[in-house]
N, C-alpha and C positions, 0 to 999 in steps of 0.2 A: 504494500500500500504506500500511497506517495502523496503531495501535495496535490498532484495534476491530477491522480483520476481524484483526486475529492472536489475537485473544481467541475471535471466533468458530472460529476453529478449533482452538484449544487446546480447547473445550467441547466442538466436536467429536469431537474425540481421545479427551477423556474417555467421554464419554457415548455412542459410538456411534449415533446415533440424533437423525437431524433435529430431531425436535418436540422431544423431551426437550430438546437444543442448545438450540432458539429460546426453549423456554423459559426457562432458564438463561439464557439474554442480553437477555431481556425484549422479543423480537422478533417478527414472525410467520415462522412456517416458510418460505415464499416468499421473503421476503426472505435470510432468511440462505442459503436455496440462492443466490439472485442477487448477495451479497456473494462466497458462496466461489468462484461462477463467474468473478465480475470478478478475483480475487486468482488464482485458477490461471492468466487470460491474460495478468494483470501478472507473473506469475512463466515464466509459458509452458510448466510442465508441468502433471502432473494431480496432484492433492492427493488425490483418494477414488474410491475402488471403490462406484462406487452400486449398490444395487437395492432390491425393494420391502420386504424386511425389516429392514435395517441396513444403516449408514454401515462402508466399512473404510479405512483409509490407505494409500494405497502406500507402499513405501519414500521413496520421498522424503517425499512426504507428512508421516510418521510424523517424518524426523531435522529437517522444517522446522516441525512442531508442537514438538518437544522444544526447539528453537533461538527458539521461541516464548517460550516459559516463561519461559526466563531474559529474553529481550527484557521482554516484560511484567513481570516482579521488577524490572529494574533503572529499568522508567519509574516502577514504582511506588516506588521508592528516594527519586527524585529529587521526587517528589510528598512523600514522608514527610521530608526534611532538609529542604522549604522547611518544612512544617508547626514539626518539632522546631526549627526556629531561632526559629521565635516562641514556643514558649514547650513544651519539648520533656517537661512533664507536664502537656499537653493534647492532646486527639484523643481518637480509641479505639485500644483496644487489646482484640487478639483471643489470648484466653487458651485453650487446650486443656486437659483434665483429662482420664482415665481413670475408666472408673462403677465401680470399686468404690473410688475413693476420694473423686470429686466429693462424692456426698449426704452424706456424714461432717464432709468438712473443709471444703466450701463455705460452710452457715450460721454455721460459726465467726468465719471470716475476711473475709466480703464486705462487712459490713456497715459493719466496720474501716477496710478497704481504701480504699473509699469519700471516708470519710473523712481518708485520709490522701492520697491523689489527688482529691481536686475536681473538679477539671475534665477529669476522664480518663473517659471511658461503657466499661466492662467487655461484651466479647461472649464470652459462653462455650461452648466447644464441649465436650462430653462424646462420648467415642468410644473406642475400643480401642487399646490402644498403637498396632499396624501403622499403621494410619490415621493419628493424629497425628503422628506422624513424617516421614510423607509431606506431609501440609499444611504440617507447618515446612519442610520441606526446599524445598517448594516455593512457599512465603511467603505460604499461604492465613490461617496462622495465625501469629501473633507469638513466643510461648512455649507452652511444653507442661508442666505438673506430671505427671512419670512416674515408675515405679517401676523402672525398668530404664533402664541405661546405653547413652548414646549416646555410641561413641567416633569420632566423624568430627571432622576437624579445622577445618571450618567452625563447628562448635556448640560454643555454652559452656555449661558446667555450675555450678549453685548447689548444693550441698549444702541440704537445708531441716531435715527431721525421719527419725528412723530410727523405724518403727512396728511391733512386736511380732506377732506372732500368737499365739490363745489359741485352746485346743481345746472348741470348742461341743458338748456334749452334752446331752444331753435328761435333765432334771433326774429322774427317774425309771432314770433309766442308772448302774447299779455304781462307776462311774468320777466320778459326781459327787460322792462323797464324799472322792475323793483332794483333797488340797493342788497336788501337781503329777502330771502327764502327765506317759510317755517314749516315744521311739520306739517301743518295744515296742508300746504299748498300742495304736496306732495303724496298725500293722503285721498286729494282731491283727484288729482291727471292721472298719477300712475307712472311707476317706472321703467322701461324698459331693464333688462338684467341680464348678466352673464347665464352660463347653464350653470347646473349642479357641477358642485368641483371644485371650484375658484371660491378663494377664502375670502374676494372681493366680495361676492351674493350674499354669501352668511354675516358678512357684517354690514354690508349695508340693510338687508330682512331684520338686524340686529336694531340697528340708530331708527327702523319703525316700526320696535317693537315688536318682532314676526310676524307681524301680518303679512300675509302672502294677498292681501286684497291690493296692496299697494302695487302687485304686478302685471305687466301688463301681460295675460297670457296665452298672446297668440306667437310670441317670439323669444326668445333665447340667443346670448349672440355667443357666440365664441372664446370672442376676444373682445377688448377696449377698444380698438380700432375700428371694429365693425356698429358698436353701441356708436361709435363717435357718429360716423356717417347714416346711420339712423336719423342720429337729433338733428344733423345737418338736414335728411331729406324731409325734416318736419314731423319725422312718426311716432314722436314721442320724446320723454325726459329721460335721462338717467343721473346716474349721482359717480362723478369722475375724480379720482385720486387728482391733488393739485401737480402732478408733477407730468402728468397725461394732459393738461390744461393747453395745449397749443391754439394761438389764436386764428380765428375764422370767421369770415362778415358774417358767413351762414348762423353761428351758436356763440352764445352768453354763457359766462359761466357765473354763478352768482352763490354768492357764500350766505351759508346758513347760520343762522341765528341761534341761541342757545337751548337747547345742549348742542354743540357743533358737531357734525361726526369725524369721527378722524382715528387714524390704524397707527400702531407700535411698528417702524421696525426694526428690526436686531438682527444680529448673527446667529448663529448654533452652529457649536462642534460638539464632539463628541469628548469628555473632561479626559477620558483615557488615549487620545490621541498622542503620539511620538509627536506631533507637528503643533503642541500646545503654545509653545514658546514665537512659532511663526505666527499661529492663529490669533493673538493676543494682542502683536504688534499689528495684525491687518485689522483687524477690530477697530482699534484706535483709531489707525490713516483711514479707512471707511468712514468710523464717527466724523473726522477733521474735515474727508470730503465732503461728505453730507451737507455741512454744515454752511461749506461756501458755494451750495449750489442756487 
């Protein structure tokens, strides 16, 4: 038994499905059948329920892939503290962000970034809260900028920037001549909203109280980009992070009155990382960016 077939079957785990695996491990199909056949007789029970659709795990299977994981995180530790003793603001570092806040605050910041790590190569992962979470937790990714709190006792938290929401209306709309929005108003027309996913829905359902009457629900969008061009073609309000706020004759953005709403966000690594000492200092130059943006 080795490092590598434990990776092949952690891919398996994931992925259900041979080819998808081999690919994912850069191998051909055949072989990784012949590695997980050599590893079920080194272990001497059976690891997967075969047939011609899809890979399944048995229970063992399943608690010897999850005992994988951590095996594989802690080789990869010991690979990451030789790296960080030579010189532990060099390597890569795998950053996660959330897409309604990546396209806003990435061109601000990276270029900086950069610059202030040298010899660090940034990989960026844009994905939805759930998901990064998971990748941190299970050390696919290094840190994550989110909007939503992780309170597990292995993750550490940086405070960075607290970011506003303003009410996008369609410059043509009654309401764009107000100074301020209040919940009223918005209780009233209706929002337009991301789908289910985006930690942007849950807290703006949040700042009205859940009411899901506030939605408008013939539409769902994507992304913040697609909500944008919405309000532009008239079809409604939503409620937009100030950092998404780009100017347009078509839409108003108009700030809300008290309670304001507005989203936390922070970093998260994981407190057991080899790359603690790196992640601490990015923390901080993030916070500094932030701050002059």
């Amino acid at each position: 038994m080795n490092l590598r077939d434990l990776k092949y079957l952690v891919s398996l785990a994931e992925l259900k499905h041979f080819g998808k695996a081999a690919d994912a491990c850069f191998i051909s199909q055949p072989a990784l059948s012949i590695q997980i056949k050599k590893l079920e007789k080194y272990l001497g029970v059976q690891l997967l329920e075969r047939n011609n659709k899809s890979v399944l795990l048995t229970d063992i299977g399943q608690t010897i892939a999850e005992q994988a994981i951590l095996v594989l995180q802690e080789a990869d530790k010991i690979r990451e503290l030789a790296k960080v003793a030579k010189d532990p603001f060099a390597g890569e570092l795998k950053l996660g962000i959330i897409p309604t806040l990546s396209p806003y605050l990435l061109p601000h910041i990276m270029p900086k970034l950069s610059q202030s790590f040298p010899k660090l190569s940034f990989y960026l992962v844009e994905e939805q809260t759930q998901v990064l979470e998971e990748k941190l937790r299970q050390g696919k990714i290094d840190a994550a900028i989110l909007a939503t709190a992780m309170q597990e006792t292995n993750i550490s938290q940086h405070f960075l920037f607290e970011e506003k929401f303003l009410l996008a209306v369609p410059s043509a709309h009654p309401l764009a001549k107000q100074k301020k929005a209040k919940l009223e108003n918005i209780q009233q027309t209706g929002l337009l909203l991301l789908e289910d996913g985006h930690c942007l829905r849950d807290q703006v359902l949040s700042f009205c109280q859940y009411s899901t009457d506030i939605e408008k629900q013939n539409f769902r969008a994507t992304s913040l980009e697609t909500l944008r061009h919405m309000v532009i073609a008239g079809t409604g309000l939503t409620l937009m992070p100030e950092l998404a706020c780009y100017p347009h004759k078509k839409i108003t953005y108009i700030p809300l009155g008290a309670p304001q709403p507005s989203r936390q966000i922070s970093l998260y690594w994981r407190t057991s990382s080899a790359k603690n000492i790196l992640l601490q200092a990015l923390a901080q130059q993030l916070e500094k960016l932030s701050k002059a943006i």
